[in-house]
Backbone as JSON Lines, residues from 0, in Angstrom:
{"i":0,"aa":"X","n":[-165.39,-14.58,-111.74],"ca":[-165.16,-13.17,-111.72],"c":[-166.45,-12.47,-112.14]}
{"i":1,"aa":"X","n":[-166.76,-11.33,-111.45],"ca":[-167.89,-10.88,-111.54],"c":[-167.48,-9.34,-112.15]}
{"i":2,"aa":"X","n":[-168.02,-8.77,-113.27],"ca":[-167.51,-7.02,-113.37],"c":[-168.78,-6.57,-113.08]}
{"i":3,"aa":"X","n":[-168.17,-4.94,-112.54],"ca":[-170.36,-4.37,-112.22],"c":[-169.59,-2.78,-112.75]}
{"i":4,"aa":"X","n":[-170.77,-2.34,-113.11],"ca":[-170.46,-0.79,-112.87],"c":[-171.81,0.12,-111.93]}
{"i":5,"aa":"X","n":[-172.2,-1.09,-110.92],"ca":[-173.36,-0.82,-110.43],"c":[-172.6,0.1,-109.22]}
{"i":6,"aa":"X","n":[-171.35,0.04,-109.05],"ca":[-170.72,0.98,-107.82],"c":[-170.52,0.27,-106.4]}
{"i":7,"aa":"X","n":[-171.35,1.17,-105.1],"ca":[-170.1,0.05,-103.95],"c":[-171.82,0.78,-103.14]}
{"i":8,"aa":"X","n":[-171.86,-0.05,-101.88],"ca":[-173.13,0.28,-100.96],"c":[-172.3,1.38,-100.26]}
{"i":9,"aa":"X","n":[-173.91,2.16,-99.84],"ca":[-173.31,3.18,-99.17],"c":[-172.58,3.06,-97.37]}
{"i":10,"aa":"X","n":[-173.95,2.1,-97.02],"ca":[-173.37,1.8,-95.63],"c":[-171.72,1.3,-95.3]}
{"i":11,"aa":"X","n":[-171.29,0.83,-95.97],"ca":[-170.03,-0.24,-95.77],"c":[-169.31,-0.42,-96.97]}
{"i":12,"aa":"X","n":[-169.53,-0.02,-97.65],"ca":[-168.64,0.0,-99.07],"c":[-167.96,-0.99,-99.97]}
{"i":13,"aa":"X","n":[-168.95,-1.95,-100.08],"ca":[-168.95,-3.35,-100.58],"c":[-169.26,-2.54,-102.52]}
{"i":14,"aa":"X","n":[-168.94,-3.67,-102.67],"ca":[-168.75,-3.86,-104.61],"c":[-170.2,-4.18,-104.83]}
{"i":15,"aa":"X","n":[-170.7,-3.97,-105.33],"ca":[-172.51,-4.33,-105.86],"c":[-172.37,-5.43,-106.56]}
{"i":16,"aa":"X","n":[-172.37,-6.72,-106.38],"ca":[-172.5,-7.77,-107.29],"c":[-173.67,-8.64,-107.07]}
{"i":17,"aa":"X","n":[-173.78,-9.66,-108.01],"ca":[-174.65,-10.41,-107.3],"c":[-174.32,-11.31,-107.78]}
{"i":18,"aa":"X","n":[-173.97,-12.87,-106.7],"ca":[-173.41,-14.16,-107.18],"c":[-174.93,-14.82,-106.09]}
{"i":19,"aa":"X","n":[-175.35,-16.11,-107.43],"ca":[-176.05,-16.89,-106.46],"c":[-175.75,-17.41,-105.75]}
{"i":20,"aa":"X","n":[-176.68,-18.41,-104.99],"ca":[-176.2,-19.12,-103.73],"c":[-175.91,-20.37,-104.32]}
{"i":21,"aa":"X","n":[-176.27,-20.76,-104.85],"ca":[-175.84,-22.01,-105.65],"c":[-174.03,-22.23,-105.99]}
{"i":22,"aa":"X","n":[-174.35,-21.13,-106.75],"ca":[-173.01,-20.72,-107.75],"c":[-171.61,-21.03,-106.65]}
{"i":23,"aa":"X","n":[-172.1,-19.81,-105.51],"ca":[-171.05,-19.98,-104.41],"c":[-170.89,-20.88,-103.54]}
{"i":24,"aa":"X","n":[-172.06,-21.45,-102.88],"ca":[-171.79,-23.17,-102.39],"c":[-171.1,-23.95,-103.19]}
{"i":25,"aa":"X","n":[-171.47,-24.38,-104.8],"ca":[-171.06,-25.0,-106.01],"c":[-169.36,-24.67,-105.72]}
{"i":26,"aa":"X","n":[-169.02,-23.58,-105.64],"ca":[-167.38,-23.36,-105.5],"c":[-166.61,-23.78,-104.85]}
{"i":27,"aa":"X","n":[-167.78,-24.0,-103.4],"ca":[-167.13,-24.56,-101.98],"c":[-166.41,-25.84,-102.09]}
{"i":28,"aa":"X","n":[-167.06,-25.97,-102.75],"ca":[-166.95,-27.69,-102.5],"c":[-165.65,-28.3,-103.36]}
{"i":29,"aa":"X","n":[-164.92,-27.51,-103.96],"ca":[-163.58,-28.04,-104.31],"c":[-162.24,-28.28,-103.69]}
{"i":30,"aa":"X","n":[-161.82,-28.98,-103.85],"ca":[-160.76,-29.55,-102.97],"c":[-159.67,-28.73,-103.23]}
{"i":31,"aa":"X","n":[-159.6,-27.52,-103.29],"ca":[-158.45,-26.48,-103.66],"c":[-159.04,-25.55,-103.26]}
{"i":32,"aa":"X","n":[-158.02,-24.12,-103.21],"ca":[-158.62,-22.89,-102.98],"c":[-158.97,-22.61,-104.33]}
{"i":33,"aa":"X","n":[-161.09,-21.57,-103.94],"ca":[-161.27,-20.96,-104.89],"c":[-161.56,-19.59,-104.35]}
{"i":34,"aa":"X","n":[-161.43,-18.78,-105.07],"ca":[-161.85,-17.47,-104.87],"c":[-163.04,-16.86,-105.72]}
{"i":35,"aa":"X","n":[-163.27,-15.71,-105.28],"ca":[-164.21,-14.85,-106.28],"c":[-163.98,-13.31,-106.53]}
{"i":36,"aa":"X","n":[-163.66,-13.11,-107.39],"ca":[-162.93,-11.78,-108.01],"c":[-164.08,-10.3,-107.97]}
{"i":37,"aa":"X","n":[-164.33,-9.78,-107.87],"ca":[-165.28,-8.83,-108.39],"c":[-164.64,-7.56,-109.16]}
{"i":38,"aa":"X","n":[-165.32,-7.08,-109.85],"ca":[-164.33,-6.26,-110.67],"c":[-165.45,-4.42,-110.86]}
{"i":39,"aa":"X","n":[-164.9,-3.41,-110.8],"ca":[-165.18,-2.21,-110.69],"c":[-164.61,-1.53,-112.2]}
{"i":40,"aa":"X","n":[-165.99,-2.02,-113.21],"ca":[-165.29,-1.69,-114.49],"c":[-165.15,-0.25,-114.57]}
{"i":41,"aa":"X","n":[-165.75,0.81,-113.85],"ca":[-165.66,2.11,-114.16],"c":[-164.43,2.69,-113.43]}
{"i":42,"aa":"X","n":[-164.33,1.86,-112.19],"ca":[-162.54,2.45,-111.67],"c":[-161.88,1.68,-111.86]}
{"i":43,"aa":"X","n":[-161.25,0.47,-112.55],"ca":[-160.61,-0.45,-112.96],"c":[-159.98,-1.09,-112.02]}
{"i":44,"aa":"X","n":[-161.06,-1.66,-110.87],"ca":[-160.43,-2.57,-109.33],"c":[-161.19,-3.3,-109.37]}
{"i":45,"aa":"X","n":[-159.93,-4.24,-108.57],"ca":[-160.66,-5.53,-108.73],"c":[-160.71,-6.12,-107.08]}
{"i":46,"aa":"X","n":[-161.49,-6.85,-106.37],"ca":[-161.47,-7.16,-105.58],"c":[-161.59,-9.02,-105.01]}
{"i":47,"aa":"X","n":[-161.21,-9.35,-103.95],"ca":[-161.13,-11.03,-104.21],"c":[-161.25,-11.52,-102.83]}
{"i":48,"aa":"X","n":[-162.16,-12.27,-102.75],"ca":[-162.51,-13.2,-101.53],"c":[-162.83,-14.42,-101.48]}
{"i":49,"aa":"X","n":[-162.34,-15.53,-100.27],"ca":[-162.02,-16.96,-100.45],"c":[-163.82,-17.22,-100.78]}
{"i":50,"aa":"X","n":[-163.57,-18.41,-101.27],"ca":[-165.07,-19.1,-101.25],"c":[-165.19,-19.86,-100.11]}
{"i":51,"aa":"X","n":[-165.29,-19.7,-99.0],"ca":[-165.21,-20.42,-97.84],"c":[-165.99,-19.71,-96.8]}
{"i":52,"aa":"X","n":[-166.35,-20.6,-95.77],"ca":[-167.2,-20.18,-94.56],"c":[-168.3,-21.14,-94.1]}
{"i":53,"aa":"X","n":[-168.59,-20.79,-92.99],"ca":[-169.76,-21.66,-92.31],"c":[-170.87,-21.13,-92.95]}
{"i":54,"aa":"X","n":[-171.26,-20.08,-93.23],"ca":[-172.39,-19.8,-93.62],"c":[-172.53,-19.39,-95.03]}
{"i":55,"aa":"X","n":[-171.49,-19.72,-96.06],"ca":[-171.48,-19.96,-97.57],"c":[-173.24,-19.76,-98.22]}
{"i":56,"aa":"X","n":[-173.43,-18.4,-98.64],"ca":[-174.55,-18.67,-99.76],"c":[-174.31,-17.0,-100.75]}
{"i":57,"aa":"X","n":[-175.62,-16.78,-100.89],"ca":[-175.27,-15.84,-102.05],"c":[-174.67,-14.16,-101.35]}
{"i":58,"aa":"X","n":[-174.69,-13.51,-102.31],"ca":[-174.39,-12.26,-102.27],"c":[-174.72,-11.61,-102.99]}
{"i":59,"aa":"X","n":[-175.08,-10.22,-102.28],"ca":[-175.65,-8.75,-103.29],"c":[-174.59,-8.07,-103.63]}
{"i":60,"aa":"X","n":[-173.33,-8.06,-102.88],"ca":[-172.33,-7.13,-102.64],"c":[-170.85,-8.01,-102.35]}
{"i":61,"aa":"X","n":[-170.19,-7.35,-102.38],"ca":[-168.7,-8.41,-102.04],"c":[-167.66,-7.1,-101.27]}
{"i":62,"aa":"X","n":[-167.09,-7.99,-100.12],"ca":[-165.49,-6.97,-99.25],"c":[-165.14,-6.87,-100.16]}
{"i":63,"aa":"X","n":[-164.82,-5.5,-100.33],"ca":[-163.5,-4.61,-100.6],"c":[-162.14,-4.5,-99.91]}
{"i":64,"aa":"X","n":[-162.3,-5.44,-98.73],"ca":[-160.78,-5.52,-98.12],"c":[-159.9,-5.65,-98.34]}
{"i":65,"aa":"X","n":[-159.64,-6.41,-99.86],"ca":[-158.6,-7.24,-100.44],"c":[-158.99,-6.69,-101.77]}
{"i":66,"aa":"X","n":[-157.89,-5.65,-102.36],"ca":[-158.17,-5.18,-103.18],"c":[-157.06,-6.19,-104.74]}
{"i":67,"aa":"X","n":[-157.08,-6.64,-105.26],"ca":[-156.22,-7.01,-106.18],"c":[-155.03,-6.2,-107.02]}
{"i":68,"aa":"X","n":[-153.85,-5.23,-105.73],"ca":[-153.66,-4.95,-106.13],"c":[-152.09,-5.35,-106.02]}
{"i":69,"aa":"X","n":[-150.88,-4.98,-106.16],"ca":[-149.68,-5.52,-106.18],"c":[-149.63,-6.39,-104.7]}
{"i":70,"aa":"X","n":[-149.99,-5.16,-103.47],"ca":[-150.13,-5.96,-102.01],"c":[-151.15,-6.84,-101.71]}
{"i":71,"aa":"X","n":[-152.0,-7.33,-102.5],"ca":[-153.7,-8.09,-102.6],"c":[-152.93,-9.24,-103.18]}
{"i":72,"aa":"X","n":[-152.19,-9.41,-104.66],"ca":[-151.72,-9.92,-105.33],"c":[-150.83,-11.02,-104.96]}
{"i":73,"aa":"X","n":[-149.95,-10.31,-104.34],"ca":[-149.1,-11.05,-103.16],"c":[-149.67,-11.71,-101.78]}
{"i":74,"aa":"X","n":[-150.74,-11.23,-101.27],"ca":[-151.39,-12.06,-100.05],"c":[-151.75,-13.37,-100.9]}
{"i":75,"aa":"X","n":[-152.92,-12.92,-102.07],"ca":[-153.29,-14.03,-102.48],"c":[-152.06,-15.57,-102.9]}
{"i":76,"aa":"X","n":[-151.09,-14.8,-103.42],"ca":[-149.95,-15.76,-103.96],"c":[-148.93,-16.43,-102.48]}
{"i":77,"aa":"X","n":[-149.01,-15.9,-101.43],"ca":[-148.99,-16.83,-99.95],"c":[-150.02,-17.38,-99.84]}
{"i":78,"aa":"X","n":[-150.75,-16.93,-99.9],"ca":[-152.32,-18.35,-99.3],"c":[-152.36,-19.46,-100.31]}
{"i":79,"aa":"X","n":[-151.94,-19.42,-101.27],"ca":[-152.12,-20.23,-102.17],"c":[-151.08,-21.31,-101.75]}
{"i":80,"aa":"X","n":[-149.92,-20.23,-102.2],"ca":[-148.56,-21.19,-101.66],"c":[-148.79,-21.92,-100.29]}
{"i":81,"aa":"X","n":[-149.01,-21.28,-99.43],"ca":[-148.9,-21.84,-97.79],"c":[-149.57,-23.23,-97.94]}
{"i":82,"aa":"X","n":[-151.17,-23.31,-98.8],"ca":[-152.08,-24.27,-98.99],"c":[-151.77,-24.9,-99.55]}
{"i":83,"aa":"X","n":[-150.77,-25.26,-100.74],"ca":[-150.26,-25.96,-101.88],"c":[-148.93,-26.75,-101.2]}
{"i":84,"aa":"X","n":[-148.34,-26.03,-99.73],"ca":[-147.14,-26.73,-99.59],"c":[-147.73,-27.54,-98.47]}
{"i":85,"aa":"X","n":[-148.76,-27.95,-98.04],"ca":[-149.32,-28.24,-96.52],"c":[-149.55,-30.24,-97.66]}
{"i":86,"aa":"X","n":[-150.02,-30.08,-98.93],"ca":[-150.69,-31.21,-99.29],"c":[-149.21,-31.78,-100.29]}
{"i":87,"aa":"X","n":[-149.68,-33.5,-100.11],"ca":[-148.37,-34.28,-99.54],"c":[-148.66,-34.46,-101.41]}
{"i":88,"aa":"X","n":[-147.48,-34.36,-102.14],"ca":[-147.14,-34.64,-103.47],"c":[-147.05,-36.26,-103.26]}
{"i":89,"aa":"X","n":[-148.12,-36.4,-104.27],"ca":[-148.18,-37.97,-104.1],"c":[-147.74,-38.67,-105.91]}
{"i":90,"aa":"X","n":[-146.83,-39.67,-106.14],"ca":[-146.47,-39.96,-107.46],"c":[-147.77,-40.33,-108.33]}
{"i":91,"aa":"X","n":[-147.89,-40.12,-108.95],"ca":[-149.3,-40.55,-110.09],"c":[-150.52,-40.21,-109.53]}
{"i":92,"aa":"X","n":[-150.6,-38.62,-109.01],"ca":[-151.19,-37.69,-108.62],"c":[-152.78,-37.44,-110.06]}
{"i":93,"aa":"X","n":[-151.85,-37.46,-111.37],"ca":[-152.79,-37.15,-112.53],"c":[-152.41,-38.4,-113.25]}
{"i":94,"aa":"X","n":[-153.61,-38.05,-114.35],"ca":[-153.59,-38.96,-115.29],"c":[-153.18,-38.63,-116.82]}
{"i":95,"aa":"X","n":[-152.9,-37.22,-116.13],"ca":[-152.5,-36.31,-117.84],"c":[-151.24,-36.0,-117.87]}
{"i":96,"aa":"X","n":[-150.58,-37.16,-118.37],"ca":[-149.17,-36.99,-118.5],"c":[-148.76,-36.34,-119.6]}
{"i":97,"aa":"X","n":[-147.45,-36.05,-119.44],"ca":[-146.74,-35.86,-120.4],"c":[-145.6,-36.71,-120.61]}
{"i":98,"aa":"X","n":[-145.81,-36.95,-122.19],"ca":[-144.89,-38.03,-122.15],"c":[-143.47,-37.87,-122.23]}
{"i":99,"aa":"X","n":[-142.99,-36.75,-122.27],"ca":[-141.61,-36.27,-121.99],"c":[-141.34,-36.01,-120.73]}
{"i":100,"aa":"X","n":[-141.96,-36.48,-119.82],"ca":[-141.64,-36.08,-118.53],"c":[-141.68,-37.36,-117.8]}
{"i":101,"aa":"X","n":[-142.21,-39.1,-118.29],"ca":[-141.65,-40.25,-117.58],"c":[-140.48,-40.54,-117.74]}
């Protein structure tokens, strides 16, 4: 999660952030969905986009398309779900049990 109070570009109206390229390749590469939040501390919005793509590197700015807000909230909580029900529950998945639960 990134907060700015640097504001939004004028051309296209992106969030002013800046995430390296590292940072955001580094994200790619997990075997789950990750996202990246950006946050608008002076209007209190937050915004969120997958870490994914063919051409994955840094950013000055981040979409505002997907705003985090009750309807943002809920897209995100289907993509998650949709992605979470696609992968096959396998028994002794972890190694961090709990021991009230064998």
């Amino acid at each position: 999660m990134k907060g700015t109070r640097r504001g939004y570009t004028k051309r296209d109206h992106r969030l002013k952030v800046t995430i390296e390229r590292d940072r955001a390749v580094g994200l790619s590469t997990y075997k789950a969905p990750v996202y990246l939040a950006g946050v608008d501390s002076d209007r209190e919005r937050a915004f969120i986009v997958g870490a994914a793509g063919p051409r994955l590197g840094g950013l000055t700015s981040l979409h505002t398309g997907t705003e985090l807000d009750s309807a943002g909230r809920r897209t995100l909580w289907e993509e998650v779900r949709r992605y979470w029900s696609r992968v096959p529950r396998q028994r002794g998945w972890t190694t961090l049990h709990e021991p009230a639960w064998r």
